[in-house]
N, C-alpha and C positions, 0 to 999 in steps of 0.2 A: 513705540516699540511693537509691531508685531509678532508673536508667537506663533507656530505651527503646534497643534493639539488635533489627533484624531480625523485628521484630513478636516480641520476647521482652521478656518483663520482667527486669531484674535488680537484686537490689537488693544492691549495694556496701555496706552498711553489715555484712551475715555473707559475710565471706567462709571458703573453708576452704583453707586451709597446706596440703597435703600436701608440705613439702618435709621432713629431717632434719639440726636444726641440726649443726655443726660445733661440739664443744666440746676443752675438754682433759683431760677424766676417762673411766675405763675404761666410759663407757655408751655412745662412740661408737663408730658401726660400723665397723669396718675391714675391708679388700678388699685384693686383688695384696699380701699379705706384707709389707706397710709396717707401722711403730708408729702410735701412736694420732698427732693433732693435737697439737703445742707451741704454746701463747696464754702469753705472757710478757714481764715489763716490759722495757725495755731498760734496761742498766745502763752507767754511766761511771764506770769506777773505782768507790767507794763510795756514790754515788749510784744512787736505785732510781726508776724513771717510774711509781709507784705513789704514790696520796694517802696511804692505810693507813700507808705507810714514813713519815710526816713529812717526805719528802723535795720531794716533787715536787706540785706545785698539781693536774696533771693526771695523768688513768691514759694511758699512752704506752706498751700492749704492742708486742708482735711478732710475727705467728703467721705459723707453719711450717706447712700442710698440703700432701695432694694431692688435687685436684679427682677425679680418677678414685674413690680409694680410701679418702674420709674423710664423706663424704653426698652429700644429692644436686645433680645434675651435670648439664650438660646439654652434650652435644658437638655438633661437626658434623663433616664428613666426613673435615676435616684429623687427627681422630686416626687415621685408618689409610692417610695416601696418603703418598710421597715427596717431593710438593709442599704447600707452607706455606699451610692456609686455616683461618681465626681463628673463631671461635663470633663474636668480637663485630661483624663486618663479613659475614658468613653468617644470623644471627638479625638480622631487617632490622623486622620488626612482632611485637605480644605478645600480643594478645589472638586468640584462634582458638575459633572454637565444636568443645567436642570431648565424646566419648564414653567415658563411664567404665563400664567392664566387671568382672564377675568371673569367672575361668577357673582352672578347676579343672585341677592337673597330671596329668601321663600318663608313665608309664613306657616309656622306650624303650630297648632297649641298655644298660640296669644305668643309664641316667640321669633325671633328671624332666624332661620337658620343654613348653612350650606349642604346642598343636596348630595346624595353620590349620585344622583343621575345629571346633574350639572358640571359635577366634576368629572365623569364620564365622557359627556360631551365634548368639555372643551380642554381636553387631554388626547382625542381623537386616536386614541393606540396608543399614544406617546407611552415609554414608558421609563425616563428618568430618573436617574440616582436621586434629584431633589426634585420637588415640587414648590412653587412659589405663587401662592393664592393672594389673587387681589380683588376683594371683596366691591361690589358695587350696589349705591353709588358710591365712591372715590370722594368723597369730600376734605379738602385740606386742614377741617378743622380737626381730622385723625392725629395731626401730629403735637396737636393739644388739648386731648379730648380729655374728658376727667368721668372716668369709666364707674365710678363707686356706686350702686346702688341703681346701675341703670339697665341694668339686663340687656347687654352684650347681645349681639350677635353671637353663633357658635357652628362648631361643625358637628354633623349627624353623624353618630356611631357608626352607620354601615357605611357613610361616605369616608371617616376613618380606615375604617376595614377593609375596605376597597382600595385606599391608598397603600396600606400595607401589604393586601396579597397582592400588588401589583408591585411590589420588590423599592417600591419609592422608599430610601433610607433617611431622605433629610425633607420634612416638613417646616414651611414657612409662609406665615397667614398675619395678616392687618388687625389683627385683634387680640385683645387681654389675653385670650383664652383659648382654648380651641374644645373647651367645654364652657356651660353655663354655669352663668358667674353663681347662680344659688341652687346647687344640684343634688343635695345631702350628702355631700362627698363620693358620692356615683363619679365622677369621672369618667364618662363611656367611654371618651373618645380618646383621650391620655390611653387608656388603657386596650384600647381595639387597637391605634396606631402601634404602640410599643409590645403588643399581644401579651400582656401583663392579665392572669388569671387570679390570681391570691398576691397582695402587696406584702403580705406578711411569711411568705414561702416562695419563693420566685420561680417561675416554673423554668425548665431546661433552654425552651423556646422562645423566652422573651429576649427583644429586642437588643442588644445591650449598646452598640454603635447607632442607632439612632437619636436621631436627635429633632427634635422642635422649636423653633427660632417665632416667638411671638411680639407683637407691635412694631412689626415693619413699617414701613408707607411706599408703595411706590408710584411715583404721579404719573399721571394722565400719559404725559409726551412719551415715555417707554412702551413701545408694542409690546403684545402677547406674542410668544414664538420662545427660542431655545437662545440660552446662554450659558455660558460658563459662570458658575457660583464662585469667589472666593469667599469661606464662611470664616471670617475671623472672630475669637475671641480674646478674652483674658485667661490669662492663668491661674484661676481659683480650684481649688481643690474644695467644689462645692454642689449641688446638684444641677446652678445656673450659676451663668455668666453673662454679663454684659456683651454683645456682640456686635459687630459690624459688616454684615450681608454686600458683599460687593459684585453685583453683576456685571461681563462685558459680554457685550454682542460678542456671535460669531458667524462666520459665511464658510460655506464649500467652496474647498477648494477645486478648480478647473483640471481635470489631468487629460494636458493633450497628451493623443494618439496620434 
């Protein structure tokens, strides 16, 4: 099915996932010190909600995760303020023309981190409703990485701040975080991107339709260039959600004269 969007072609029939499903065996990635995801039948006494068991017509699990720390996720500014704002009443539209990049890290202070002068670069003027950072190198063991206690890569406040006063509303990045994992609750970059001054008084200014989509992956074979985002989530009335990042290419369209 092609669509016509903004004098761009798109055609909905390839599109490309970059989210990381949520399962219950040691390939999903884990973050913040938590165990893996529990997916499991619910039992009544001797009874098992599994067809397999001969017990039950239908499969009738139960899953245990956490949005933050079991794939990917997509917040809004409720996870770091004192007052209560839900991803699913903040995430208001889903489809955003955005830009997918590749940025190479940089060593700073014994840590790796993403520049704004790299994100500068390879943004070239762009300047997109979303941004979609793919950190490098790209190695595929991202989508089973067991992030706890290993000092993350992260994004640099001003590279933050930069994404914001550049009007970008939807941030999405290959990592736990998009701060360091042990930062004494500093949060720079949370709080430069969503322009969050006092978590305990919110200022006029902060962000409130923005949103952050953390532990993407997107592999090798998709170019850097502009796509159309569908940013799907769940319906939780919570400060994240489990989400599902779907890119589709797009092309100009030709208008003969």
């Amino acid at each position: 099915m092609i669509a016509t969007i903004n004098n761009f072609q798109i055609d909905l029939s390839k599109p490309i996932d970059i989210s990381i499903p949520i399962t219950n065996s040691e390939a999903n990635p884990i973050a913040w010190y938590i165990e893996k995801p529990v997916i499991e039948p619910v039992r009544f006494g001797e009874w098992v909600g599994k067809v397999s068991s001969g017990m039950s017509s239908t499969n009738f699990n139960t899953i245990s995760f956490n949005p933050h720390g079991h794939g990917t996720h997509t917040e809004c500014l409720g996870h770091i303020t004192r007052d209560f704002y839900s991803i699913n009443r903040s995430l208001k539209q889903f489809f955003f023309m955005a830009e997918l990049i590749s940025v190479a890290l940089e060593e700073k202070d014994g840590d790796f981190i993403i520049s704004k002068e790299k994100i500068v670069k390879a943004l070239n003027h762009n300047r997109p409703e979303a941004i979609v950072i793919r950190t490098l190198p790209n190695e595929t063991s991202k989508l089973s990485r067991k992030y706890s206690h290993t000092n993350p890569p992260y994004l640099d406040e001003e590279a933050a701040r930069f994404i914001r006063e550049s009007g970008i509303q939807h941030l999405l990045i290959d990592l736990p975080s998009v701060d360091k994992e042990k930062d004494e609750g500093k949060l720079l970059a949370h709080k430069a991107f969503w322009n969050v001054t006092d978590v305990n008084n919110l200022n006029s200014d902060a962000r409130l339709e923005a949103t952050i989509t953390e532990l993407i992956f997107v592999p090798d074979s998709v170019a850097d260039g502009s796509y159309l985002l569908n940013l799907q989530i769940a319906s939780f009335e919570n400060d994240a959600s489990p989400s599902k990042p779907v890119l589709y290419a797009v092309e100009n369209i030709k208008i003969e004269l």
